[in-house]
C-alpha positions in Angstrom: 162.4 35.0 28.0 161.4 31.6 27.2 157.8 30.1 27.0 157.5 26.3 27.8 156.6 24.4 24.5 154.7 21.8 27.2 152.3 24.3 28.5 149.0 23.7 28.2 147.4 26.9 28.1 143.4 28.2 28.7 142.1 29.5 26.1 139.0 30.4 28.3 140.8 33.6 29.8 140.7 35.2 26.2 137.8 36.1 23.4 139.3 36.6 20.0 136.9 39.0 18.5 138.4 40.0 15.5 136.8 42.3 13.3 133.8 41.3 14.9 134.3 43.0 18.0 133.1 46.3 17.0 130.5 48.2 15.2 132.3 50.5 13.1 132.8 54.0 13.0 136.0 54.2 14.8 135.0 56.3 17.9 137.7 56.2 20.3 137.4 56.3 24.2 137.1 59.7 25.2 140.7 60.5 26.7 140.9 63.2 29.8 142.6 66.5 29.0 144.5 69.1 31.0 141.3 69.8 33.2 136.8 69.7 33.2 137.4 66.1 35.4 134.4 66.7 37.9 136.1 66.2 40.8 135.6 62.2 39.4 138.6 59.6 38.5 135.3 57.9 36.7 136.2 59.7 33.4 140.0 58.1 33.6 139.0 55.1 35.6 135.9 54.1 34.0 136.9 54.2 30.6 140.4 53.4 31.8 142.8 55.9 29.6 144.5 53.8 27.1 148.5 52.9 27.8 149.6 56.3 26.5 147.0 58.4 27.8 147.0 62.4 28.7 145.2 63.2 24.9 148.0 61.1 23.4 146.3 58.2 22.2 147.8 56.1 18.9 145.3 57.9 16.7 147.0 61.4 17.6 150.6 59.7 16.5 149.3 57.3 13.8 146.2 59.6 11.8 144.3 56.6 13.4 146.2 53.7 11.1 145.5 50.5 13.1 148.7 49.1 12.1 147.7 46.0 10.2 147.2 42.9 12.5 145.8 39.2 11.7 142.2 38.8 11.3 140.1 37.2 13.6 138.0 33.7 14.1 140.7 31.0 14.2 140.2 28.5 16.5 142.4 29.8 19.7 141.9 26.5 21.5 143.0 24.4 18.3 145.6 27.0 17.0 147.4 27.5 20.6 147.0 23.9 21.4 150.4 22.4 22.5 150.2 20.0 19.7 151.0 22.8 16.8 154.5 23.3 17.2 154.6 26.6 15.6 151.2 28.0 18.1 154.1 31.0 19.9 155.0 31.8 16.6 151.3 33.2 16.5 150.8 36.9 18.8 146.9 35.5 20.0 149.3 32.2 21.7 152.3 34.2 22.7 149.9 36.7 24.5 147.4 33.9 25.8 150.2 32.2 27.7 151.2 35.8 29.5 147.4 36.6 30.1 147.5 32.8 32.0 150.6 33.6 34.2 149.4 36.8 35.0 146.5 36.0 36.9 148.0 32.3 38.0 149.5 34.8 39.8 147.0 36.9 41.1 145.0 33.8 41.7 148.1 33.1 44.6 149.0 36.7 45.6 145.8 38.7 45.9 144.4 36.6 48.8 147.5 38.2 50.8 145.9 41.4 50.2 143.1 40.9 52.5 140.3 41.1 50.2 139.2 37.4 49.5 139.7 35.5 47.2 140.8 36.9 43.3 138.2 37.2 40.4 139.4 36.1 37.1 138.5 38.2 34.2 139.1 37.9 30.3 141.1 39.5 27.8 139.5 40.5 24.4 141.7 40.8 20.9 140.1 43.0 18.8 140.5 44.9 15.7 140.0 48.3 14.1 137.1 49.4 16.8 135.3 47.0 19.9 132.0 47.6 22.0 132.6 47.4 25.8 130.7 47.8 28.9 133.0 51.8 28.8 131.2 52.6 25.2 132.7 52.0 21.8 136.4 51.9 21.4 138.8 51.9 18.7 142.7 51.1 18.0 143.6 54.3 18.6 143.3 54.6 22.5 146.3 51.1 22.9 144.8 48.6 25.3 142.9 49.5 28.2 140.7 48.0 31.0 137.2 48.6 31.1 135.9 48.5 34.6 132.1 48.4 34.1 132.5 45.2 32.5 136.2 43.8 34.1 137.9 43.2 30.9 141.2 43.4 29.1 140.5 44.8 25.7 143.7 45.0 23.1 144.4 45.1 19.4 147.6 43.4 19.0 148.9 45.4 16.7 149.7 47.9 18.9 152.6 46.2 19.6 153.6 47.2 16.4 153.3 50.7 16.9 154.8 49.9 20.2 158.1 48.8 18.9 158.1 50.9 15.8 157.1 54.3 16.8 158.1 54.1 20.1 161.1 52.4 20.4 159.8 49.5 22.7 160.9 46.8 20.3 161.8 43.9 23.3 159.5 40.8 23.4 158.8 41.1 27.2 157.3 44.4 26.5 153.6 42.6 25.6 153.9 40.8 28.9 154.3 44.4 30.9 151.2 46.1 29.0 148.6 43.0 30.1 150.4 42.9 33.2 150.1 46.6 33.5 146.2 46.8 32.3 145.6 43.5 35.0 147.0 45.9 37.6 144.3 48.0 37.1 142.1 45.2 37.4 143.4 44.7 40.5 142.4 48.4 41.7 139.0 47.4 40.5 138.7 44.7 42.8 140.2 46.3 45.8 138.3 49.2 45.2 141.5 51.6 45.0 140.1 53.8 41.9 136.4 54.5 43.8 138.8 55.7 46.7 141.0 57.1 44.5 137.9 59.7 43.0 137.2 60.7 46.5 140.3 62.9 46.8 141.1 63.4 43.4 144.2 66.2 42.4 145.4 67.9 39.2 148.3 67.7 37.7 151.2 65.7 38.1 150.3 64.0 41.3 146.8 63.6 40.5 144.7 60.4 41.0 145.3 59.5 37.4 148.9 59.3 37.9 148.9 57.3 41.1 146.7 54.9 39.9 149.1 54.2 36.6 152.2 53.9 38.6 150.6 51.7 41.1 149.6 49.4 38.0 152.7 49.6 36.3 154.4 48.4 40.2 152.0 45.6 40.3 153.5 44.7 36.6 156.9 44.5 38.2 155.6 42.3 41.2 154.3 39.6 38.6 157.5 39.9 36.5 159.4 38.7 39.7 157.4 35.5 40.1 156.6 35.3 36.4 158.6 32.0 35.9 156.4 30.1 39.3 153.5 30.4 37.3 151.7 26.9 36.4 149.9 25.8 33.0 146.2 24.8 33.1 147.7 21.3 34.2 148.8 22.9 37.2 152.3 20.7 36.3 154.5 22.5 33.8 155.6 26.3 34.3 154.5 28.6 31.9 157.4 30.5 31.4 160.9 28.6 31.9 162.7 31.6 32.0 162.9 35.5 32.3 165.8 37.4 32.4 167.6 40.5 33.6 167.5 41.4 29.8 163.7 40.9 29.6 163.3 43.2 32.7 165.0 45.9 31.2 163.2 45.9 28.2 160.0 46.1 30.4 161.9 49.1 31.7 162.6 50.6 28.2 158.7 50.3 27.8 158.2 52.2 30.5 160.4 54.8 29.8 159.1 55.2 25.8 155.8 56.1 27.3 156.3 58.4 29.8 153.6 61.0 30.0 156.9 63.3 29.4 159.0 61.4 26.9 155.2 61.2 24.7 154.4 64.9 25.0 158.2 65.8 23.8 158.1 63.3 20.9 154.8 64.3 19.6 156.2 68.2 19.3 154.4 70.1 22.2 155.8 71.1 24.9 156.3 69.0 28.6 153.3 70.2 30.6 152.5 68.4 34.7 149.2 69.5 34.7 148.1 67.2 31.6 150.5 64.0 32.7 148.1 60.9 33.3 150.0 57.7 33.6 153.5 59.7 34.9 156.5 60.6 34.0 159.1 58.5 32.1 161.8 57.6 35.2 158.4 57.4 37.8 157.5 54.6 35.4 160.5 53.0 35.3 161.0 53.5 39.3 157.3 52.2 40.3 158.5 48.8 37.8 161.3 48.2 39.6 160.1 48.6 42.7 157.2 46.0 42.3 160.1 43.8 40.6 163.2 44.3 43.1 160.6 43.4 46.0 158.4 41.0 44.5 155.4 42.2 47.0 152.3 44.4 45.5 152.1 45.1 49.3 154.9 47.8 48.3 152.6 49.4 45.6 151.3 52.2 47.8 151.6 55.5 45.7 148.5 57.1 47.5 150.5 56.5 50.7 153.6 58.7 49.3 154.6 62.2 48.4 157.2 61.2 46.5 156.0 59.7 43.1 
């Protein structure tokens, strides 16, 4: 993967909140468990389960150590500017610049969807804990999407945790978790997690599950076209390359947090019924799928049996 050093990137796609972004007191987005859902994919959807998910959150693995991170209030639009030649050494620029591919791509693709025309949204950086429109959350719960409010909410130093408790340590794997969390975005907008609640399930095929793996396809679909993106110019690419080596670290990702592959590591036992985002090799299968055709029109996993 290589980021184009001429980009000129929008800043206006991202809110570096810093400390500021929360309140205190640490309270993490209330994560489903094995059952009491209410017949409602609100409680998953509407406080969107963080990237691990199924009661697995990084405060269960980390005793709730947010991992370090930089601290907030530096000038993104100064700091990322494409005069400081050292702006992609910096995780706020480096993520910025996949956050602006992502939805240059949406901003193309989801008209072909049939549902007008696509409605940008932000991404927050935060750290330590962050009020959204979902209630208070904190490091713990990895990145989510908040869908009362439309907004990308990550502390970047889950990458950390990422890459050192999990094994994920590729570069390309912070492109796949925005690109993941914008899929779900994209539900939001199309209205696939309101349809999803009607006919919710338990266990491993439940509407949770479907909803994940349909986010983690649209993930791959981006990654194909990932390099046709365009800078706020609308001249110079964003990305001037991606390769197969970046798409299978975007697999390994997949595969370190499989619903399965987090229950095992964390000591307990492999149990469906609590699964949320999917198994390991469904993750990785629903990726390439989005990435080998290149069409979210191939995302259907309400439309299968066979997740």
């Amino acid at each position: 993967m290589e980021l184009n050093e001429r980009a000129e990137l929008d800043t206006s796609q991202v809110n570096d909140l810093g400390r500021g972004g929360g309140s205190g007191g640490g309270i993490g987005i209330p994560l489903p468990g094995g059952g009491g859902r209410g017949g409602l994919i609100g409680i998953v959807v509407a406080v969107l389960v963080a990237l691990l998910g199924g009661g697995f959150g990084l405060n269960a693995m980390t005793n709730g150590d947010d991992g370090g991170g930089q601290a907030g209030g530096t000038d993104l639009e100064q700091q990322c500017s494409r005069d400081n030649a050292q702006r992609f050494d910096d995780v706020r620029c480096r993520n910025l610049l996949y956050v602006n591919s992502i939805q240059g791509y949406w901003q193309q693709e989801y008209p072909n969807l049939g549902n007008g025309r696509y409605e940008s949204t932000d991404t927050n950086y935060f750290q330590s804990a962050v009020n959204t429109g979902c209630g208070q959350a904190d490091s713990g719960v990895g990145p989510f999407y908040c869908p009362a409010d439309r907004q990308v909410y990550i502390d970047l130093s889950f990458y950390n945790e990422l890459a050192s408790r999990f094994g994920a340590k590729g570069e390309f794997a912070a492109p796949y978790v925005l690109a993941h969390e914008y899929g779900h975005h994209i539900q939001n907008l199309l209205g696939t997690n309101e349809r999803a609640g009607q006919g919710e399930q338990s266990g491993p095929r439940s509407a949770s599950v479907r909803l994940e793996l349909q986010a983690d396809c649209y993930a791959g679909a981006w990654a194909k076209h990932a390099t046709e993106s365009k800078d706020k110019s609308g001249q110079e690419p964003l990305f001037t390359s991606v390769t197969p080596s970046d798409i299978s670290e975007a697999v390994e990702t997949a595969e370190a947090i499989g619903d399965d592959t987090i229950q095992q590591r964390s000591g307990g036992r492999i149990n469906p019924d609590q699964f949320t985002h999917g198994t390991s090799e469904q993750r990785q299968r629903w990726f390439r799928q989005g990435y080998d055709r290149g069409d979210p029109k191939v995302c259907d996993t309400f439309g299968t049996d066979q997740l």
